[in-house]
N, C-alpha and C positions, 0 to 999 in steps of 0.2 A: 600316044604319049601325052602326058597330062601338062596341064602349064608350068613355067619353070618361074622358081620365084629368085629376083634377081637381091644379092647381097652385096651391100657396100664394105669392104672391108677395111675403107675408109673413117667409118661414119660412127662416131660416140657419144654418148647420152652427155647433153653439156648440164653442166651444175652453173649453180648460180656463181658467181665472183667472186663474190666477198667471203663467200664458205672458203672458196679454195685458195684463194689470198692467204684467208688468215691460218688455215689447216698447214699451207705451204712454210707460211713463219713460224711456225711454230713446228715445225719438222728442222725448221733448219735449227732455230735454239735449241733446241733437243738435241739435235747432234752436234754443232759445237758446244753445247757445254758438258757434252761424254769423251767429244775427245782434248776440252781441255784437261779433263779429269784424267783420262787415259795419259797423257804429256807428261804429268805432273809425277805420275804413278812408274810411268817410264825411266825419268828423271833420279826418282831415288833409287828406282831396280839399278840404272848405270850404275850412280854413284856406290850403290854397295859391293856389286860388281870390279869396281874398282879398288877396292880395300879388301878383296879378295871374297866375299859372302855371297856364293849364288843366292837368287831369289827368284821365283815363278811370277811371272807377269799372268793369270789369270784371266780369260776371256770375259768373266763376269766383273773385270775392273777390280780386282782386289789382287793385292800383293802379299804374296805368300813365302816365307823363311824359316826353316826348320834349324833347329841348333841345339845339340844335344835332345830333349827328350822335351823339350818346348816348340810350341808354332807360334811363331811372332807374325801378324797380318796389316797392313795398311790398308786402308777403305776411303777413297775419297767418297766427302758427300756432299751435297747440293751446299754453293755458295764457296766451294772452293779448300774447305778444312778440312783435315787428312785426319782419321783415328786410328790409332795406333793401338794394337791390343795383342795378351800375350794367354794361348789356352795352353796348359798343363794338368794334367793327371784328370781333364774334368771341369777344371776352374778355369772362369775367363773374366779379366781383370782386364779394364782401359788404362793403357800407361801414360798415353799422350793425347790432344788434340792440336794441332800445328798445321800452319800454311805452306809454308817454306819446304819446299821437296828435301833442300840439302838439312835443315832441321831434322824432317822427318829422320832422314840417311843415318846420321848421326846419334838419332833415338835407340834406331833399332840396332848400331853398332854397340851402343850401351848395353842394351836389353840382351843382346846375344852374351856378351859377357857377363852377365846378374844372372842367364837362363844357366852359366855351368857353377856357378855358385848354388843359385838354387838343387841342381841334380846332387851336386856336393852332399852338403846339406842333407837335403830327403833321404841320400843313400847309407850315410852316419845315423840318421834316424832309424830306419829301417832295421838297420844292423845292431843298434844298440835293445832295440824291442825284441829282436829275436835271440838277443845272450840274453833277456830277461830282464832286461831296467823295467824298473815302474816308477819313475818321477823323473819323468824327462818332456820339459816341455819345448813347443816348438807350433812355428807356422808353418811348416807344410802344407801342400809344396809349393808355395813361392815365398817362401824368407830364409833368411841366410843368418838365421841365430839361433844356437839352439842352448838351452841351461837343463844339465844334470845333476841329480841331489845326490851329493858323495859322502854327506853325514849330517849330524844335529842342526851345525850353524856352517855348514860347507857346502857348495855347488860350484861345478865346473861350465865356464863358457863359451862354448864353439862358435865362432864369428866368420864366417866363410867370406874371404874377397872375391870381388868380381874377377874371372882371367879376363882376356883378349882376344877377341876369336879373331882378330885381324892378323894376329900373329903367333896365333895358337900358343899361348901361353893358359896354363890348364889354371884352376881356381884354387884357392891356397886356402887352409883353415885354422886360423890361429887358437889355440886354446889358454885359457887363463881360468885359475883355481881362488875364489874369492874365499877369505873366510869373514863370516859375518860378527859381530861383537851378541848377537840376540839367536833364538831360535828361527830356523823358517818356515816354520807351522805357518804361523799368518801371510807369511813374505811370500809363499809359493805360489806368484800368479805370473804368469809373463808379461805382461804388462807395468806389473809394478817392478821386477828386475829389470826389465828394460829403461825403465826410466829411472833407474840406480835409486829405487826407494829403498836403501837397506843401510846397516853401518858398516860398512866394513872395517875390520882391525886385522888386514892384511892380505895379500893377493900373489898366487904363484903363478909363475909363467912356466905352459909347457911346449911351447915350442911351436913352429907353422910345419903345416903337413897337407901333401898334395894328394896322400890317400886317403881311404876308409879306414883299410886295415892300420895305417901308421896313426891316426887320431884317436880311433879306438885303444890303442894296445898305449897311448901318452896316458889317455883319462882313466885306463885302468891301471894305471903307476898311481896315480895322483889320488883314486880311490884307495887305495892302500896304503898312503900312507897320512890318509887324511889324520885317522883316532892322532896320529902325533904332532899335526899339525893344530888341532882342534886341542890337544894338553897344552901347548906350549901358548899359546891364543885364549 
């Protein structure tokens, strides 16, 4: 029988000090400031929680809320500020940057209510390209305005409100028929009707509406009888 080699199983390779000192500080900063981040991130999942909005507390520290056909995210990052951001159809857009958990809460209680404006909106677009409009502008998918050319110096304007997902109250679309005193050959940009670059010499109201189908079926009244709105104008 050969010699027996004895093992301590005691016995560990000692590093220097001051490595492990300062490896050990900096393990511990590390982790508290993941789980002040995690606290923080906590805090607003409660609080939406609370106003009825589940939300997923993700292992990777991100806060995850779907609503309607939008994902709203919270991200806390180094030094304690919360980004708030909303991806739809593709597109991802920063809504917020904020300290304050119940801030945060409050953002994304908004954003849930703009995210069924916006589906609003998209689904009026959509519908409207598929009967065959072709002068229909619009931000899609995240803006709640849309303007349709109904004649020479006439366009109708679909303004979608935010609902309330807190109390599920659904998104409402008001529409309004502008008539212009000029042509909108030049005028047709969204930009410039959004910011009422035009004359107006008169404006019809058709009414708020919770569907597609009912918004559609107002603009196409309002399309017919624009030529008589447009002689008397």
């Amino acid at each position: 029988m050969g010699p027996r080699t004895l093992v301590n199983m005691n016995s560990e390779t000692p590093r220097p000090l001051r490595t492990a000192l300062a490896q050990s500080a900096t393990a511990r900063a590390g982790v508290s400031g993941a789980r002040i981040r995690a606290s923080s991130l906590a805090r607003v999942a409660e609080s939406l929680r609370e106003h009825g909005l589940p939300a997923d507390l993700l292992p990777t520290g991100r806060l995850v809320m779907t609503v309607a056909t939008s994902r709203l995210t919270a991200q806390s990052l180094p030094g304690g500020a919360i980004e708030v951001r909303a991806l739809r159809e593709g597109r991802n857009s920063i809504l917020g940057l904020l300290e304050d958990p119940e801030e945060v809460a409050h953002l994304l209680i908004r954003c849930a209510g703009m995210s069924t404006a916006w589906e609003l909106t998209a689904d009026i677009y959509d519908r409207l390209v598929l009967d065959g409009a072709r002068s229909v502008l619009s931000e899609v998918p995240m803006g709640d305005t849309l303007y349709v050319r109904l004649g020479e110096r006439t366009f109708g304007e679909l303004f979608a409100e935010d609902g309330n997902a807190c109390l599920g109250v659904p998104a409402v679309v008001t529409l309004t028929t502008h008539i212009c005193a000029d042509s909108l050959d030049e005028m047709w940009r969204f930009r410039l009707l959004d910011q009422h670059e035009f004359r107006s010499v008169g404006c019809i109201s058709g009414g708020r509406h919770e569907s597609v189908e009912s918004a559609v079926a107002a603009l196409a009244l309002h399309r017919a009888r624009t030529p008589e709105w447009e002689a008397l104008h």
